[in-house]
N, C-alpha and C positions, 0 to 999 in steps of 0.2 A: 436661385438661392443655393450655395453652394451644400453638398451635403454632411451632415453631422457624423465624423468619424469617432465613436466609441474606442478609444484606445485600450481600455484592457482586453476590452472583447477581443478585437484582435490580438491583443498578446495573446492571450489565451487559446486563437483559433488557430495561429503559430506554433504554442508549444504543445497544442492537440497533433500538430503535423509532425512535430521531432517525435513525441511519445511514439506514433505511429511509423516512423521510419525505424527507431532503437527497434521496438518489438519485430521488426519485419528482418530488418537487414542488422541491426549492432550497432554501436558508438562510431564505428567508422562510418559509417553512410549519412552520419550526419553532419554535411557541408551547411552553408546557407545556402547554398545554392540547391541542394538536393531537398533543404527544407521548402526553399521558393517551390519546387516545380511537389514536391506533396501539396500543398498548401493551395497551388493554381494560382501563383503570383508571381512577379519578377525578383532578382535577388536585393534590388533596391530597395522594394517595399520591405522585407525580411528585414534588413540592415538600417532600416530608420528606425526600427520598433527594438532591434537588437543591436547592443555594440558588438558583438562577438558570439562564438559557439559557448565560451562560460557561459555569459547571462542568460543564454536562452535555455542552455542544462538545467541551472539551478531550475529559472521559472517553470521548465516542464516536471521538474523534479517537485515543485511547491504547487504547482497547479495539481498534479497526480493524489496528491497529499490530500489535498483540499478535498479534489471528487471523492476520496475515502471515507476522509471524515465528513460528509454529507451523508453517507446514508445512516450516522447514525439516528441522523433524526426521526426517519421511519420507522425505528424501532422505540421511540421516547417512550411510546405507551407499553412495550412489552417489560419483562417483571426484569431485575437484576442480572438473573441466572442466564434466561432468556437472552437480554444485551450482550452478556460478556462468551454466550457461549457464539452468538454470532459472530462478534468483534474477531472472534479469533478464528475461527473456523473461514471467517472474512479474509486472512490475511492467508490461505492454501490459495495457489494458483489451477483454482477449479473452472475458470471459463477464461475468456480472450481478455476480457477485460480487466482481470485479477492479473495475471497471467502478464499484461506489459503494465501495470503497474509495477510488479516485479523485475523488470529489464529495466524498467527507468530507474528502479532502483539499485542495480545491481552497477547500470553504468555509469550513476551517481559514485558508486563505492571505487570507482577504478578511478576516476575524477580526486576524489576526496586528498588521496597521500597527499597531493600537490596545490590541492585549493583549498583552503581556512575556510573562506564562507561555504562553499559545498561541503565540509564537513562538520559546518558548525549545522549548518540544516540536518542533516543527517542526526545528529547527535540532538539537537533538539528533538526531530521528531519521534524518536524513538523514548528517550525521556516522556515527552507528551503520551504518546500512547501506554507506557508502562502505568504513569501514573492513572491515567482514563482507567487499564485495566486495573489497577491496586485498587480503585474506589467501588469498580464493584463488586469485587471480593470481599470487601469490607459490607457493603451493600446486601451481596447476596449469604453474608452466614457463614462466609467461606475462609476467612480469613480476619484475624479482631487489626487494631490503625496496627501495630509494633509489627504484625506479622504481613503487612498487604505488600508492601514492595518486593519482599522475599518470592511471595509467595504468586506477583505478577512476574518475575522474571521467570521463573521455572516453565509459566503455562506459554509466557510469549517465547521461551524457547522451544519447548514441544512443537510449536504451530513454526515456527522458522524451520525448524531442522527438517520436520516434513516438507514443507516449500521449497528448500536447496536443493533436495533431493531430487522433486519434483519436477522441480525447475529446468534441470538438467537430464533428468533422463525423464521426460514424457512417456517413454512406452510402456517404463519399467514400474511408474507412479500414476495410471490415470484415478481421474478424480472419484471413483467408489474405493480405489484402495489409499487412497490419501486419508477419504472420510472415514471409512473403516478404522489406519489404525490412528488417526486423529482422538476417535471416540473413545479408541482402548486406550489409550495413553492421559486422557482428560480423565478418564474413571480410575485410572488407578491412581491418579491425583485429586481422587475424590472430588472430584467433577462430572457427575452425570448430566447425559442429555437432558436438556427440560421436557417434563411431559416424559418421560420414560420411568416408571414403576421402580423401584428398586426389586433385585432378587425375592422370589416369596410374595409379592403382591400383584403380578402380574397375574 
């Protein structure tokens, strides 16, 4: 009996292999060919699953997205403040994992001038998350509906600006001074940690 191939899996176990090559080596080092030999497969098998290096971009680009937005659900039972202080603090490149999320997306952004659908993804998913974070601003007391979009672009760019930064000069940004002034920057956007006292009640 012949065997049952799951096709998105493998897309998927594919653009786990490009993810992992951008983070290691950059946009260049991704051939199919150099994807086959990450992957442990031939360039044929690569090339039946993919027509080109686009489509297999964007998918690793939509696949990265996805793992993202899965963890929010381990957080479903924590309180608004809670959700949205992780969501963003989620988005510093504090581990390896964070960390080539951010390359895939950065080499999505190099991508993007020249390709409509890689920047319609882009542009969506940023959209999507602005709105995820405006609802719980509105959620956590933080912002009333008229002021939540406003008031989610300002905190998702606090949490980018650190990122680029980060991104880029690792030595200069590791992850206790990202956190540190992540935290100063959330507070004086009247955004405290959750579970952290205000001044005088500690």
């Amino acid at each position: 009996m012949p065997k049952i191939v799951d096709i998105e899996q493998r897309r998927a176990e594919i653009a786990d292999a490009a993810a992992r090559l951008i983070a290691r080596s950059g946009l260049d080092a991704v051939t199919m060919r150099e994807v086959a030999a990450e992957a442990g497969w031939t360039t044929g098998a690569v090339t039946h699953y993919f027509a080109d290096k686009r489509e297999l971009l964007l998918k690793t680009f939509q696949a990265s997205l996805a793992h993202r937005r899965s963890l929010r659900t381990d957080r479903a039972d924590a309180t608004p403040l809670e959700q949205l202080w992780a969501s963003l603090e989620g988005a510093l490149p504090l581990d390896a994992d964070r960390r080539r999320h951010w390359m895939v997306t950065v080499a999505c952004c190099s991508q993007a001038v020249a390709d409509d659908s890689i920047a319609d993804a882009q542009r969506d998913a940023y959209r999507e998350f602005a709105g995820y974070v405006a609802e719980l601003c509105v959620a956590a007391g933080l912002a009333s509906e008229s002021e939540a979009e406003s008031r989610a672009g300002q905190l998702i760019a606090v949490a980018d600006g650190i990122a680029i930064q980060a991104l880029f000069d690792d030595r200069k940004w590791p992850p206790a001074r990202q956190r540190r002034v992540f935290e100063d920057m959330l507070t004086s956007h009247g955004v405290r940690r959750p579970n952290v006292p205000p001044p005088g009640d500690r």
